[in-house]
C-alpha positions as CSV (number, residue, x, y, z in Angstrom):
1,X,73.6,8.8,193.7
2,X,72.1,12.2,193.9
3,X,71.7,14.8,191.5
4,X,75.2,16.0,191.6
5,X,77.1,12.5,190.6
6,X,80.1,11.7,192.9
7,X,82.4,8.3,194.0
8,X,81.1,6.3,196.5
9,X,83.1,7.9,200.0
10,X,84.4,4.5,201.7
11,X,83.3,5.3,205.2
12,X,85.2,2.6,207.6
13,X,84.1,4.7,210.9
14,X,81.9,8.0,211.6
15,X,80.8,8.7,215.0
16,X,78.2,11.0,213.7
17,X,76.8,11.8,217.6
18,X,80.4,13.6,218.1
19,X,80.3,15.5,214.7
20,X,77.0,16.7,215.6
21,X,78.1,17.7,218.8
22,X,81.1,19.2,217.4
23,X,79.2,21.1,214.4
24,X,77.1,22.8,217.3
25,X,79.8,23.4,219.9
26,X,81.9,25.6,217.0
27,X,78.3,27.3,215.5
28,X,77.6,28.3,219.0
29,X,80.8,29.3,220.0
30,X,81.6,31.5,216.6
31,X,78.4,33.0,217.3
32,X,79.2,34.1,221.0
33,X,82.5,35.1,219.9
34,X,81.0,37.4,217.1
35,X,78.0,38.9,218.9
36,X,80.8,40.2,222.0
37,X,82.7,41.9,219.8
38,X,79.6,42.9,217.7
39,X,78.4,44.5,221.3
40,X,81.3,46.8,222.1
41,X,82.0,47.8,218.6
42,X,78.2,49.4,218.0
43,X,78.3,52.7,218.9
44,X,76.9,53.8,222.7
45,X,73.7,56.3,222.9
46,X,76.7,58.3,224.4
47,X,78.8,58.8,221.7
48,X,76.1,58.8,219.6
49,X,74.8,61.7,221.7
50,X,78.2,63.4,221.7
51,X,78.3,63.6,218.1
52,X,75.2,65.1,218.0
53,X,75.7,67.9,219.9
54,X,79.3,68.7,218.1
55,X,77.1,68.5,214.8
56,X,74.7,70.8,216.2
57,X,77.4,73.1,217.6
58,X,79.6,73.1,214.2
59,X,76.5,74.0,212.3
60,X,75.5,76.8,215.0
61,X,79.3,78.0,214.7
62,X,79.1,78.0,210.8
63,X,75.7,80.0,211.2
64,X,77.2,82.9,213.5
65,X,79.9,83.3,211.1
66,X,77.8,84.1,209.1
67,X,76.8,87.2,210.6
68,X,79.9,89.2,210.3
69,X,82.0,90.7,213.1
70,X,78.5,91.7,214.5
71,X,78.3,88.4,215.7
72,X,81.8,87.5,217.3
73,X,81.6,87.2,220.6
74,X,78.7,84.5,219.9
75,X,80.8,83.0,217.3
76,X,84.1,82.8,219.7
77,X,82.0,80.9,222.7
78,X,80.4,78.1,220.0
79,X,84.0,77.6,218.6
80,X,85.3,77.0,222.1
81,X,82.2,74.9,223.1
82,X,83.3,73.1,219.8
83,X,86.8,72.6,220.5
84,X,85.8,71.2,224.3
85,X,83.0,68.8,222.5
86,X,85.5,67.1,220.1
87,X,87.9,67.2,223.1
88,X,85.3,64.6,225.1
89,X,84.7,63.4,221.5
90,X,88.1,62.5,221.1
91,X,88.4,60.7,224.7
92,X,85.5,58.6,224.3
93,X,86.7,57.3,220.7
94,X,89.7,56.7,222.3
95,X,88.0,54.8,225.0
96,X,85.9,52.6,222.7
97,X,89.1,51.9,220.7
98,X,91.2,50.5,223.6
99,X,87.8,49.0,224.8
100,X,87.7,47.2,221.6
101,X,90.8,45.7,221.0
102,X,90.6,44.5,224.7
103,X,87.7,42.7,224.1
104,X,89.1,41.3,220.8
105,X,92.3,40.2,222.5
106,X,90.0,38.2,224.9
107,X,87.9,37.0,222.8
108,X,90.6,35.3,220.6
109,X,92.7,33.8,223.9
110,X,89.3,32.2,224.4
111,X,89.0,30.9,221.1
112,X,92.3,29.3,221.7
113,X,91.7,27.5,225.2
114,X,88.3,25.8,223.4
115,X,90.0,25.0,220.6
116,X,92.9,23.1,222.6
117,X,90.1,21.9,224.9
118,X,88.9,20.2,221.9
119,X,91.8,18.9,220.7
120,X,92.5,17.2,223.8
121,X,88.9,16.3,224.8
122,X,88.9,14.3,221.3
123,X,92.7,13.8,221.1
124,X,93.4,10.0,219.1
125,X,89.9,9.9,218.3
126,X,88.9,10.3,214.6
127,X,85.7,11.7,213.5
128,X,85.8,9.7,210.1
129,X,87.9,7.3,208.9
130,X,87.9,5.9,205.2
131,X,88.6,2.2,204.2
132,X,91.6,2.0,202.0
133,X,90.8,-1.4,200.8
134,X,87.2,0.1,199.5
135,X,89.1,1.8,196.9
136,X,89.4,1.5,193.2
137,X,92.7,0.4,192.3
138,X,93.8,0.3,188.3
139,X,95.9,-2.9,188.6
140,X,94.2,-5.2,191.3
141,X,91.0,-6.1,192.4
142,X,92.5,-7.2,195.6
143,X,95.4,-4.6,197.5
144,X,97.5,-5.4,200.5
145,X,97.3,-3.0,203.2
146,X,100.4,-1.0,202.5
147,X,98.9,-0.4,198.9
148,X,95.3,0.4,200.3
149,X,97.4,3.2,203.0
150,X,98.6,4.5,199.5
151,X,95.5,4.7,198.1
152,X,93.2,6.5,200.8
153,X,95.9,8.8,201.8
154,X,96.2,10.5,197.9
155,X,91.8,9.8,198.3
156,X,91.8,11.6,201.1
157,X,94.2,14.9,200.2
158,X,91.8,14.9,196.9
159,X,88.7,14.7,198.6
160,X,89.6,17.4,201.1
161,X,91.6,19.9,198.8
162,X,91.9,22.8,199.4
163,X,92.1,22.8,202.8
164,X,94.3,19.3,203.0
165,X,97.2,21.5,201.9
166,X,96.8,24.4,203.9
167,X,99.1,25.8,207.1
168,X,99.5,23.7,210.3
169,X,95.9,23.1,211.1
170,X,95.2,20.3,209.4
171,X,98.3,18.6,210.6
172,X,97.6,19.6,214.6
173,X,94.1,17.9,213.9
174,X,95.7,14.7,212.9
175,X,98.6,14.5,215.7
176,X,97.4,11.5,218.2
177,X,95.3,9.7,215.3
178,X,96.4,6.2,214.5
179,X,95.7,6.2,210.9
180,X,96.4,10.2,210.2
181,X,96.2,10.1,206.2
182,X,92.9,8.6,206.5
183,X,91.0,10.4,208.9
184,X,89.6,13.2,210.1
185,X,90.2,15.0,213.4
186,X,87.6,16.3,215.5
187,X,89.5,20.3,214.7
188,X,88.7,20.0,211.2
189,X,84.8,19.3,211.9
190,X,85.1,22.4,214.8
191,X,86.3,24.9,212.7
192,X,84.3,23.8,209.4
193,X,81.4,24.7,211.8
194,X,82.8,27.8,212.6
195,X,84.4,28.6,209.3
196,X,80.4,29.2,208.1
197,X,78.9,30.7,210.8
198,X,81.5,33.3,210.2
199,X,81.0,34.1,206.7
200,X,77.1,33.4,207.5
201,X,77.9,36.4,210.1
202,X,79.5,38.4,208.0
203,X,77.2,38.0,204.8
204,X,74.3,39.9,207.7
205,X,77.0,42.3,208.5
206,X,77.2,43.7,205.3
207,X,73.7,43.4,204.6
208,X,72.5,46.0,208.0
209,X,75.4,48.3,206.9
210,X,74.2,48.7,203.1
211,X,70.4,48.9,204.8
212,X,71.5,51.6,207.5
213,X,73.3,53.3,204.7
């Protein structure tokens, strides 16, 4: 027992080479998928460049105006070099928008054909799969197996609440498995892996955009 006490988990079966595998496969691929849309979602040196030159030229603009009528012929040829720069401004941020969600949409097809890769690569095949008759049960010592199927399938919704509970996902990870309510599909090691790379990810995220700002 460590330092935080817990039941005993009655382990019949882990393949702990495929949930290693599995664990690294959905870290790397969560990664990948987070640093290509990472990449076209930073802004170019050419935008960047763009809206430095419409900064300079509002600030120019503001400056002539300044000056009175004295100064309106100046004045009129910055506000139509201003209106042309956020013109190309406008395009290039329409660019990068359709450029993104392209990207995105890619991205998450992809993420769709390795997950159903690994659900067929590792379809039938649990991960882990508990021992019903390794349970404590309040009115034998000794259960027959429909009683111990009982017993590890309320075990196992315990032990894996929240997420036993929630959408289809955890049902798609179990289809093919021969004992279902007492094991665990290779998906639900996948996108546990993912699952924290992503809010790993997202924890840096925040951190460069309160440092940058």
């Amino acid at each position: 027992m460590g330092l935080i006490p817990h039941p005993e988990i009655p382990v019949d079966e882990l393949r702990t080479t495929d949930m290693m595998i599995l664990l690294f496969v959905g870290a790397a691929w969560e990664l990948i998928r987070r640093l290509v849309v990472w990449s076209v979602q930073i802004r170019s040196s050419t935008l960047k460049n763009q809206e430095r030159k419409l900064y300079a030229l509002q600030y120019e603009t503001t400056l002539k105006r300044k000056l009175g009528p004295s100064a309106f012929v100046e004045t009129s040829k910055l506000e139509r070099q201003v209106l042309a720069a956020e013109k190309e401004l406008e395009t290039i941020y329409a660019d990068r928008k359709r450029k993104i969600a392209l990207v995105q949409r890619i991205v998450r097809n992809a993420n769709y054909a390795v997950t159903g890769l690994v659900f067929f690569v590792y379809y039938g095949i649990a991960i882990m799969r508990l021992d019903g008759s390794r349970l404590p049960s309040s009115s034998k010592v000794v259960v027959s197996e429909d009683e111990a199927y009982g017993l590890v399938s309320t075990w196992n919704k315990a032990f894996m609440f929240p997420i036993s509970i929630i959408g289809v996902g955890m049902k798609l990870s179990k289809w093919g498995l021969v004992n279902p309510q007492a094991s665990t599909g290779a998906l639900v090691v996948f996108w546990s892996s993912q699952v924290t790379v992503k809010k790993i990810m997202e924890g840096v995220e925040a951190l460069l955009q309160l440092s940058c700002s």
